[in-house]
OpenMM code with the backbone's topology and positions (N, CA, C; nanometers):
from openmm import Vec3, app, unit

residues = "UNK UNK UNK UNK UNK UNK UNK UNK UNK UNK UNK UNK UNK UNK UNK UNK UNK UNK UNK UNK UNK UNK UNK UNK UNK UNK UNK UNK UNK UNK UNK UNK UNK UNK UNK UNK UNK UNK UNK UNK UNK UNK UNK UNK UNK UNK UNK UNK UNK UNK UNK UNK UNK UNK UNK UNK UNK UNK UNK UNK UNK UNK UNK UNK UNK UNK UNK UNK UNK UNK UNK UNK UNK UNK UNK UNK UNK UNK UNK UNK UNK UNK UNK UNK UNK UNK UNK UNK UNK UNK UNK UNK UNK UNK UNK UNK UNK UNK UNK UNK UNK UNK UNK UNK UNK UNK UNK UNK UNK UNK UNK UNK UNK UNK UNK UNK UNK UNK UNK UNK UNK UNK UNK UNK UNK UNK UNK UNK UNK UNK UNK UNK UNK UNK UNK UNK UNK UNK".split()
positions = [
    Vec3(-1.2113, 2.4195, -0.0615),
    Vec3(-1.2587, 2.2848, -0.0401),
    Vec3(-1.2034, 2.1978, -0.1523),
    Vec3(-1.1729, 2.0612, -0.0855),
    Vec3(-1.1293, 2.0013, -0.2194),
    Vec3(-1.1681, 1.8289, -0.2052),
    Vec3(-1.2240, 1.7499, -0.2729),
    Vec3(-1.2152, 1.6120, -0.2314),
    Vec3(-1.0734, 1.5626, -0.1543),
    Vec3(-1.1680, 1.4588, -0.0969),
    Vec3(-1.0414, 1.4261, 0.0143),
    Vec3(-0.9809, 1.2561, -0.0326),
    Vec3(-1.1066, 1.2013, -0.0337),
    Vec3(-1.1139, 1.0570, -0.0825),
    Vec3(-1.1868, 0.9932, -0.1074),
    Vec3(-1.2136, 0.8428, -0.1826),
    Vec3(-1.3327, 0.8091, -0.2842),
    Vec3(-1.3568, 0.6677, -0.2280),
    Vec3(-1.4706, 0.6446, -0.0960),
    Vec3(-1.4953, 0.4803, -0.0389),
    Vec3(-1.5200, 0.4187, -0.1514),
    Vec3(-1.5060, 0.2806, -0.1327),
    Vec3(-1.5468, 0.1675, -0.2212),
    Vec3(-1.5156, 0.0638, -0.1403),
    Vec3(-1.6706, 0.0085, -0.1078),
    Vec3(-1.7203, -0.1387, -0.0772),
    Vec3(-1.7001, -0.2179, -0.0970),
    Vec3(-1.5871, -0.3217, -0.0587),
    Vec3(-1.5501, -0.4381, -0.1633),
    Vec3(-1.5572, -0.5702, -0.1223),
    Vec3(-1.5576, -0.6911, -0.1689),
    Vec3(-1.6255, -0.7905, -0.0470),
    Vec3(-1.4557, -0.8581, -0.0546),
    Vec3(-1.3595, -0.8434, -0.0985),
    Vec3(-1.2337, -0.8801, -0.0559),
    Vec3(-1.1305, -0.7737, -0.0092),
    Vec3(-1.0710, -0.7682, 0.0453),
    Vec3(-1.0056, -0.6269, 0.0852),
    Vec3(-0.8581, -0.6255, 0.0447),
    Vec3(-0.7975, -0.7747, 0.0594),
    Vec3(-0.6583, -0.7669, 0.0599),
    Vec3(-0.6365, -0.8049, -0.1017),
    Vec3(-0.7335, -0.8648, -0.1349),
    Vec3(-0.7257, -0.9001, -0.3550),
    Vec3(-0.7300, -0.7417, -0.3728),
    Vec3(-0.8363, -0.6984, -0.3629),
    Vec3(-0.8627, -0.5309, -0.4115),
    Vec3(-0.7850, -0.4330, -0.3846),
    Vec3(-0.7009, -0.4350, -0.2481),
    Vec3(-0.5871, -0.3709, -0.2150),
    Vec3(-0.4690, -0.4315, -0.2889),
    Vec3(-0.4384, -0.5239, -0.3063),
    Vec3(-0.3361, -0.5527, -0.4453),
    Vec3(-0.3807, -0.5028, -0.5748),
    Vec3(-0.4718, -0.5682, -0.5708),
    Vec3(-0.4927, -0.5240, -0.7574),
    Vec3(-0.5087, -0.3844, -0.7771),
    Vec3(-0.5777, -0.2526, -0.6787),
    Vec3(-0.5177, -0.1318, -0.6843),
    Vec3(-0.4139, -0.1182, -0.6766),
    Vec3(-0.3290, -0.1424, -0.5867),
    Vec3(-0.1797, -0.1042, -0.5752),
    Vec3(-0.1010, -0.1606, -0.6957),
    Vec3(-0.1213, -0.2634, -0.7394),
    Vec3(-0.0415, -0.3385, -0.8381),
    Vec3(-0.0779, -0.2548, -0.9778),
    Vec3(-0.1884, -0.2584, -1.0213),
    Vec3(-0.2630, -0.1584, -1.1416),
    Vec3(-0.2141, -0.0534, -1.1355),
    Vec3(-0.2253, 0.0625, -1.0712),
    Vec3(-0.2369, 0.1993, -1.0846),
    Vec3(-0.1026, 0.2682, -1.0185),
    Vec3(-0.0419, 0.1699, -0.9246),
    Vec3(0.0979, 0.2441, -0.8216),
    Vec3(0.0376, 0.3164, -0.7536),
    Vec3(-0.0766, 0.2674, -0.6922),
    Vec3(-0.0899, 0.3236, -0.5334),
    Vec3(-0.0225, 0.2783, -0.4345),
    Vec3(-0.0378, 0.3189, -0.2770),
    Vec3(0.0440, 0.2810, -0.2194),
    Vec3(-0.0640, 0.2122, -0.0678),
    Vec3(-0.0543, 0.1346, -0.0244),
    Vec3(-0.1290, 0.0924, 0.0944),
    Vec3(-0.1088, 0.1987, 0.2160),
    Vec3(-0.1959, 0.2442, 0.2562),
    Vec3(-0.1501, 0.3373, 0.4089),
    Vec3(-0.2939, 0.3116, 0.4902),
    Vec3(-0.2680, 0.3323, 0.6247),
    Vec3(-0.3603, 0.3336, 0.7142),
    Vec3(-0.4365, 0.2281, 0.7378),
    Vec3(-0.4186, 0.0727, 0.7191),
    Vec3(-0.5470, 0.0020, 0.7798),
    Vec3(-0.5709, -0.0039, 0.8650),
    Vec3(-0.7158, -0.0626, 0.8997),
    Vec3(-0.7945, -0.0013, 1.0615),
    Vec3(-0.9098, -0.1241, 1.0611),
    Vec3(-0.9629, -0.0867, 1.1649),
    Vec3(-1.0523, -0.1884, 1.1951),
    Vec3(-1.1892, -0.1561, 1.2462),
    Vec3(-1.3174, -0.1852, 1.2247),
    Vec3(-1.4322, -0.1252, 1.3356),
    Vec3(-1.4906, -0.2750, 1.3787),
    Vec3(-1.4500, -0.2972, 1.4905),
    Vec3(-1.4694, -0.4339, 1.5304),
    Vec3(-1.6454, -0.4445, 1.5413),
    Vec3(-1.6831, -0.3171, 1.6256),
    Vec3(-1.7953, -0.3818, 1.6420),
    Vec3(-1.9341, -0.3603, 1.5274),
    Vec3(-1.8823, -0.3240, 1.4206),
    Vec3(-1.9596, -0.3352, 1.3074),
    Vec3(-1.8998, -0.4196, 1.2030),
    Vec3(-1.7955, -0.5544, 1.2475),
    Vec3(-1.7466, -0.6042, 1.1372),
    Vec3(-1.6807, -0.5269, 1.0145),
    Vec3(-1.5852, -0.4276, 1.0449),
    Vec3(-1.5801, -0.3294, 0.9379),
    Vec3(-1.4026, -0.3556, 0.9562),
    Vec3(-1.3219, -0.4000, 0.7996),
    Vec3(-1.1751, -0.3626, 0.8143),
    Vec3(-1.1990, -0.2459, 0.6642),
    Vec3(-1.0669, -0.1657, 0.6625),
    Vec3(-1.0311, -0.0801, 0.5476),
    Vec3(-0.9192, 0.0045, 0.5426),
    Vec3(-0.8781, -0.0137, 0.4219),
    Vec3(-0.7665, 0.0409, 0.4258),
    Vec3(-0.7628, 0.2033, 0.2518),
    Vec3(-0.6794, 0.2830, 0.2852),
    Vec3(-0.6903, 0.3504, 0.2075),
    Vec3(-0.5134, 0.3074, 0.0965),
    Vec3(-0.5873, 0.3419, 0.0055),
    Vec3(-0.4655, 0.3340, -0.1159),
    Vec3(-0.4068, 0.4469, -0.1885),
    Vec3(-0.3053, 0.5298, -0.1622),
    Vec3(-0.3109, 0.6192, -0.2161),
    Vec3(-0.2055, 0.6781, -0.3436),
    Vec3(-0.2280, 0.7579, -0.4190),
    Vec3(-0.1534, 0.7858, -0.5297),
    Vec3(-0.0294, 0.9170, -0.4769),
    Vec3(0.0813, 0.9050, -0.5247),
    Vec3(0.1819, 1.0025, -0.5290),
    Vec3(0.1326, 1.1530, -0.5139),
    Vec3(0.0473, 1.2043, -0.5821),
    Vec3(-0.0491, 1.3185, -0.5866),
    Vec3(-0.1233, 1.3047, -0.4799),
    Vec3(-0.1402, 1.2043, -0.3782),
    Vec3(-0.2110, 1.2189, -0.2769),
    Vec3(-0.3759, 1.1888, -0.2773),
    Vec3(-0.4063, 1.1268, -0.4454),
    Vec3(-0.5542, 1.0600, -0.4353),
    Vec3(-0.5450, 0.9903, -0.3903),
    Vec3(-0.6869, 0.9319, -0.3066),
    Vec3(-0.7070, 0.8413, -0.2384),
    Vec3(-0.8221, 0.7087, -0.2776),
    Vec3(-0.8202, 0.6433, -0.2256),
    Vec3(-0.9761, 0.5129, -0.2240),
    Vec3(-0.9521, 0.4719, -0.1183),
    Vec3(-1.0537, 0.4885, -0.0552),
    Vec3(-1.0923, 0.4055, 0.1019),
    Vec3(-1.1560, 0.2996, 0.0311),
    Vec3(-1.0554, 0.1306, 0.0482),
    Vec3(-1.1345, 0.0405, 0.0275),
    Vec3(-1.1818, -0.0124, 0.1381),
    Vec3(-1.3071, -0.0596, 0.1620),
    Vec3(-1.3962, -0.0888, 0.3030),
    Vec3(-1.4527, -0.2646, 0.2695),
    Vec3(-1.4315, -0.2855, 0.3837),
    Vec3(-1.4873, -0.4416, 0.3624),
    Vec3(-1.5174, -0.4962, 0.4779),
    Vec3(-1.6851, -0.4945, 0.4662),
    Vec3(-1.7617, -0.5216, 0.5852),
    Vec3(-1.8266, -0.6753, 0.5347),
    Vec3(-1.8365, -0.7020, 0.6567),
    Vec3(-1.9247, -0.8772, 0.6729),
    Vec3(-2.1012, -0.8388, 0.6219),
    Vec3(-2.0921, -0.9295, 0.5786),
    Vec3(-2.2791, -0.9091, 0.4909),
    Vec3(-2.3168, -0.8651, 0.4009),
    Vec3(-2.1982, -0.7659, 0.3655),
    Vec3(-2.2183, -0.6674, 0.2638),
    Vec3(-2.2765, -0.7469, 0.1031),
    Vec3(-2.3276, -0.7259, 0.0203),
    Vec3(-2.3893, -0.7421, -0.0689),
    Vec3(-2.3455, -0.6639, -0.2473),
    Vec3(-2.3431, -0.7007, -0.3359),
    Vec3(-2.2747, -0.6588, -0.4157),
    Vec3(-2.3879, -0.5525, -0.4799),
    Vec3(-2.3326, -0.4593, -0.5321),
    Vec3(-2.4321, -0.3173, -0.5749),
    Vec3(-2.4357, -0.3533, -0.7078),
    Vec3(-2.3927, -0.2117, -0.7674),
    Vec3(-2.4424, -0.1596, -0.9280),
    Vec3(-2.3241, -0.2161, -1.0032),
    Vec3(-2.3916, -0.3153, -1.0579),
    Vec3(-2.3159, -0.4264, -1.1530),
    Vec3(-2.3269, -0.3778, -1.3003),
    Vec3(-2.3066, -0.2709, -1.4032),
    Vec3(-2.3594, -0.2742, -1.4931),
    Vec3(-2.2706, -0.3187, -1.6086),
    Vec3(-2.3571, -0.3378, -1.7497),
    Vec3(-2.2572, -0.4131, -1.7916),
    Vec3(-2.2202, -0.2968, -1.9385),
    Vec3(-2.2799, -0.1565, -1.8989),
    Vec3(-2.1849, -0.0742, -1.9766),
    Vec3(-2.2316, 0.0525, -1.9235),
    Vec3(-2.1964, 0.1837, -1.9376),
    Vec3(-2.2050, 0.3192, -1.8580),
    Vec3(-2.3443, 0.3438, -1.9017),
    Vec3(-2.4054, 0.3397, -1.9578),
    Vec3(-2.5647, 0.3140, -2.0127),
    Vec3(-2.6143, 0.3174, -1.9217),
    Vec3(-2.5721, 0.1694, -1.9088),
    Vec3(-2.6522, 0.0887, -1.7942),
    Vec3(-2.6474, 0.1736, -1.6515),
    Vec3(-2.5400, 0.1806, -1.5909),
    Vec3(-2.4984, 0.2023, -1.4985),
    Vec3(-2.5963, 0.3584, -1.4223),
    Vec3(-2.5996, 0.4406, -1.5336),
    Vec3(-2.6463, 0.5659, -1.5208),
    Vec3(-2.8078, 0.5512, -1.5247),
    Vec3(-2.8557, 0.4396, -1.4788),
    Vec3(-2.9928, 0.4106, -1.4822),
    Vec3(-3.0085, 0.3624, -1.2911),
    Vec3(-2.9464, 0.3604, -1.2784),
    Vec3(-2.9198, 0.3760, -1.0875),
    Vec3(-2.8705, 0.4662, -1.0467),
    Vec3(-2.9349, 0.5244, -0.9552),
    Vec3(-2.8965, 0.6947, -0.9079),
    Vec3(-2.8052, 0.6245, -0.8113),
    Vec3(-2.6986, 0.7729, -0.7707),
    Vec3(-2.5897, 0.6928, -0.6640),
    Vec3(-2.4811, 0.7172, -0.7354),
    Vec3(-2.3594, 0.7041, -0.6649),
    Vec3(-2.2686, 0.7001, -0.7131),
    Vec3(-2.2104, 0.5792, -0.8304),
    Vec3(-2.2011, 0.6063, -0.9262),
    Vec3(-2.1489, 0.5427, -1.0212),
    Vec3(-2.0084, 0.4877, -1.0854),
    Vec3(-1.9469, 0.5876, -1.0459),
    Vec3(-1.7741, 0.5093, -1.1013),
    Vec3(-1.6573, 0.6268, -1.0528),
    Vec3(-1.5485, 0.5509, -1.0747),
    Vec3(-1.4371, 0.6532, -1.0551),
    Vec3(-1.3670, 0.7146, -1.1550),
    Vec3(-1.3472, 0.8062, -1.1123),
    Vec3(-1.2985, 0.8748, -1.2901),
    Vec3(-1.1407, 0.9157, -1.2640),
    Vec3(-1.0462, 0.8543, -1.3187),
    Vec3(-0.9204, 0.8929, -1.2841),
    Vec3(-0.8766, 0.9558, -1.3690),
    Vec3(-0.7689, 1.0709, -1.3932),
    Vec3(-0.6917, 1.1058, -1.4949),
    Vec3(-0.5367, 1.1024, -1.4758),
    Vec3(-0.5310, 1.0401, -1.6524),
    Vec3(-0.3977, 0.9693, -1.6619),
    Vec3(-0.3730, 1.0129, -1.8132),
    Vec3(-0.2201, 1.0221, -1.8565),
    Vec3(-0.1505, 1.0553, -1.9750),
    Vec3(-0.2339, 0.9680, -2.0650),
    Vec3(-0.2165, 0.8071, -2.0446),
    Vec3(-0.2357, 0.7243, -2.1805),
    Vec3(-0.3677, 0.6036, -2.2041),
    Vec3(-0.4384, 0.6582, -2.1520),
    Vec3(-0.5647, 0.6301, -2.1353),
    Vec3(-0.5918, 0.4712, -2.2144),
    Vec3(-0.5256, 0.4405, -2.3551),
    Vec3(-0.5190, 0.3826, -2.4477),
    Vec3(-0.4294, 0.2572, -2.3569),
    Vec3(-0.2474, 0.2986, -2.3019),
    Vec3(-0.2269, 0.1990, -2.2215),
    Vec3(-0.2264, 0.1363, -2.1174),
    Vec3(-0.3279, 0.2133, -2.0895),
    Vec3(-0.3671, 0.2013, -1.8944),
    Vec3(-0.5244, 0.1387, -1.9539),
    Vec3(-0.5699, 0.1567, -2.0322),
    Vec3(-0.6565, 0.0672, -2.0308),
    Vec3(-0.6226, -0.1044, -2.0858),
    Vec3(-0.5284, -0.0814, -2.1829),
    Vec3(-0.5303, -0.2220, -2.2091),
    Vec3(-0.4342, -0.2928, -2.0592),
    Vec3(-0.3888, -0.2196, -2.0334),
    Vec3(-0.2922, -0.3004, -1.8909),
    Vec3(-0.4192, -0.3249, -1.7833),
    Vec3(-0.4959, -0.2602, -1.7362),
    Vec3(-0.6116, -0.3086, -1.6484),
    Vec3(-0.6790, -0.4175, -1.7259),
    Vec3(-0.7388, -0.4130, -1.8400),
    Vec3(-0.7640, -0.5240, -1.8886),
    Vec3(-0.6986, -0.6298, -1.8402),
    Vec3(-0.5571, -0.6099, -1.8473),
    Vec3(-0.4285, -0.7953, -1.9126),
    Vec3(-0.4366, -0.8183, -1.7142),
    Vec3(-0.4592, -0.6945, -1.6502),
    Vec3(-0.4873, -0.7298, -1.4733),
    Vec3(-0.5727, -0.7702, -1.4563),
    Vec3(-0.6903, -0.7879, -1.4876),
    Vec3(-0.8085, -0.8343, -1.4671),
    Vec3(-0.9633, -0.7523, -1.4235),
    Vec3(-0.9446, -0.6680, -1.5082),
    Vec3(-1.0543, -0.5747, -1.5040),
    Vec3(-1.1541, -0.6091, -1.6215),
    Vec3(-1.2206, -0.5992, -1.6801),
    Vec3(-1.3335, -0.6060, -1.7783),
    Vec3(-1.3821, -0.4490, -1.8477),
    Vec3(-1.4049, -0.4289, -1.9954),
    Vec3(-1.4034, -0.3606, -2.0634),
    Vec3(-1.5176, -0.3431, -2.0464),
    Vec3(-1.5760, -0.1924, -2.0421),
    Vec3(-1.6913, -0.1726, -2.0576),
    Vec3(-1.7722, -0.0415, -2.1528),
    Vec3(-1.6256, 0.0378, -2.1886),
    Vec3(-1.6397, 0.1065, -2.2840),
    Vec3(-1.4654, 0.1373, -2.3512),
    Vec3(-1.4527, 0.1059, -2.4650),
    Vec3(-1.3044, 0.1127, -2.4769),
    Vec3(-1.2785, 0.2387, -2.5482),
    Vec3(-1.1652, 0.2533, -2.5364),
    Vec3(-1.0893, 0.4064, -2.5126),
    Vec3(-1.1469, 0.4829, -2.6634),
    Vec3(-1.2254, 0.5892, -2.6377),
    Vec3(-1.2527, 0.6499, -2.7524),
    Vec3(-1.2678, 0.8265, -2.7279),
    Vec3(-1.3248, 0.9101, -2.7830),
    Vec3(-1.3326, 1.0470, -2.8153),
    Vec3(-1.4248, 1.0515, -2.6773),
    Vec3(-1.4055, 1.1651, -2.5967),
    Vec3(-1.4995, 1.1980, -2.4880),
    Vec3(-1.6080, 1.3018, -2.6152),
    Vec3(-1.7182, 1.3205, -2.5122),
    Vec3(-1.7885, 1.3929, -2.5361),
    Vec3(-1.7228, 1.5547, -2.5206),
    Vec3(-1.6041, 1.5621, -2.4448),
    Vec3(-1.5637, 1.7097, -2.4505),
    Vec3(-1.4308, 1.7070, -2.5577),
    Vec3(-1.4275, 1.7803, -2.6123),
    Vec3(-1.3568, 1.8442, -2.7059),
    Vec3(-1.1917, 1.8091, -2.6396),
    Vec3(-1.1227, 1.7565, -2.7172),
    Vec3(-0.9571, 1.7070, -2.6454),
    Vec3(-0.9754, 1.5741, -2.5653),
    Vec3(-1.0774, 1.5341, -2.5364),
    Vec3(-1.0680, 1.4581, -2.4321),
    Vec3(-1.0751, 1.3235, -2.4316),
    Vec3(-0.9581, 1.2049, -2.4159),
    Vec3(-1.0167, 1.0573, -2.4479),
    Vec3(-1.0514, 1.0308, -2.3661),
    Vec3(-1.1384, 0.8665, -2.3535),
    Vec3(-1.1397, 0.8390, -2.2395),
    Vec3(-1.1999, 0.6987, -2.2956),
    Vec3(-1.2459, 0.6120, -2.1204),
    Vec3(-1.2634, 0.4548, -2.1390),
    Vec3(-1.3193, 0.4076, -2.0456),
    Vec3(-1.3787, 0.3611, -2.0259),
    Vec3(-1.4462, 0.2806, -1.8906),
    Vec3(-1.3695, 0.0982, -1.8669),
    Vec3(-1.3409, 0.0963, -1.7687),
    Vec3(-1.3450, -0.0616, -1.7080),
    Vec3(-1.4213, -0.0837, -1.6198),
    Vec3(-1.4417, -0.1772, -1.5773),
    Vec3(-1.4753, -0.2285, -1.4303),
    Vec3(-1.3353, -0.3188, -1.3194),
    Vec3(-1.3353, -0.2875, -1.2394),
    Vec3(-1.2291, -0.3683, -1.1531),
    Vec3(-1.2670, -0.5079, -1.1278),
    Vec3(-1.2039, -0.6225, -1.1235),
    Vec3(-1.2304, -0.7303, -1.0751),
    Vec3(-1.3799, -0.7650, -0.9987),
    Vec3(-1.3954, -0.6418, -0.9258),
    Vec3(-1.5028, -0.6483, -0.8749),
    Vec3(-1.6479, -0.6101, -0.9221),
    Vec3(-1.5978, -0.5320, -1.0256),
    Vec3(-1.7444, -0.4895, -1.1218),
    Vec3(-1.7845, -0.3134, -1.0852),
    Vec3(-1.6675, -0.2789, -0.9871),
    Vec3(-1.6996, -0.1411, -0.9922),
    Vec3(-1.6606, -0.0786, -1.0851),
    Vec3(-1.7093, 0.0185, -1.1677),
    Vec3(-1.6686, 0.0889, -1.2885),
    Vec3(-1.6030, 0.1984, -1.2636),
    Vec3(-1.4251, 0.2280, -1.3607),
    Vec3(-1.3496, 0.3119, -1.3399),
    Vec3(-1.3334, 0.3587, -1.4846),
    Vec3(-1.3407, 0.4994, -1.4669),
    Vec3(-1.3655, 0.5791, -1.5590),
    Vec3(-1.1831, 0.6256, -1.6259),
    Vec3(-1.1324, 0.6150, -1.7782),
    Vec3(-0.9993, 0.6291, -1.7493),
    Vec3(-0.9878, 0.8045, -1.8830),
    Vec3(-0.9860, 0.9204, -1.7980),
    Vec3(-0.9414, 1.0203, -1.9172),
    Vec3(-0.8401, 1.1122, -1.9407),
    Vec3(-0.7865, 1.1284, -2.0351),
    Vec3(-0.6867, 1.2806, -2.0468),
    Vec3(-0.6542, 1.3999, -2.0321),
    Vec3(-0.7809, 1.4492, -1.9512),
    Vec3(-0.8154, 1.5397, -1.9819),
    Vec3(-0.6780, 1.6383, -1.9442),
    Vec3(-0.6202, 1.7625, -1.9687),
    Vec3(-0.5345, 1.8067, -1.9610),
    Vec3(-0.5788, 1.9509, -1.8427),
    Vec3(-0.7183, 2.0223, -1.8289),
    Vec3(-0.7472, 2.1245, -1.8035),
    Vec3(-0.8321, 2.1035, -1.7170),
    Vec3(-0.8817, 2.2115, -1.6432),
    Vec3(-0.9561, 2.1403, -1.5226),
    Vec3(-1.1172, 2.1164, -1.5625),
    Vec3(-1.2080, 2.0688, -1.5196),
    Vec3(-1.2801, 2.0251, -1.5246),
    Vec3(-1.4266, 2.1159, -1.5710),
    Vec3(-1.4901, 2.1188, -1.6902),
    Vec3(-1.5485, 2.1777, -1.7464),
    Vec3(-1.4846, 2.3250, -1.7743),
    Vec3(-1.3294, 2.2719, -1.8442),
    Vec3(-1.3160, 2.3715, -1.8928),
    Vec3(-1.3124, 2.3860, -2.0629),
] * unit.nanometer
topology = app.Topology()
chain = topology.addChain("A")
for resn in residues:
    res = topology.addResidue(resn, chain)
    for name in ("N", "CA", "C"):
        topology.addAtom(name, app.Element.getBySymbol(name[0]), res)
């Protein structure tokens, strides 16, 4: 079993589908439509084959706004995306100069080797940025 892909709710679809693709070098594939629930989305995906289903429905309402990982972890639910990348240090200041917002800047993880950083995207969803080199709780 392995994750497949990571939804995110967004109340603009075609800003958020740029500013992923433009930020990170994803690539746009698959948009679609669910007419009769007001529903468009498209997935963005990375060379490695990660994904984000960005979804953007009519009515929708903005969620967990927090204004640092503190915060955030005080609402059960899904909380942020955690990507891993070589330079954590310049992928964060480049999301910054794109228009993301700092919400924890690039410092020592709690695991041993590991940096890492929080932003939020334009939209206030929080993306998690780390190094990690090994797999996951190792």
């Amino acid at each position: 079993m392995h994750l497949d892909h990571v939804g995110l709710s967004v109340a603009d679809l075609e800003a958020m589908t740029r500013w992923y693709c433009d930020t990170l070098g994803l690539r746009e594939s698959a948009p679609f439509t669910i007419d009769a629930i007001g529903l468009r989305g498209t997935f963005v995906i990375g060379d490695d084959g990660f994904a984000i289903e960005l979804l953007e429905r009519e009515g929708s309402q903005p969620g967990l706004q927090a204004p640092d990982t503190a915060t955030a972890l005080l609402t059960r639910g899904y909380g942020h995306i955690a990507l891993r990348i070589a330079d954590v240090e310049g992928t964060h200041a480049a999301l910054l100069a794109a228009g993301a917002s700092e919400r924890m800047p690039p410092q020592q993880s709690p695991e041993a080797g590991v940096r890492m950083s929080f932003v939020a995207d334009p939209e206030g969803n929080l993306i998690e940025l780390l190094d990690r080199s090994g797999a996951v709780g190792s």
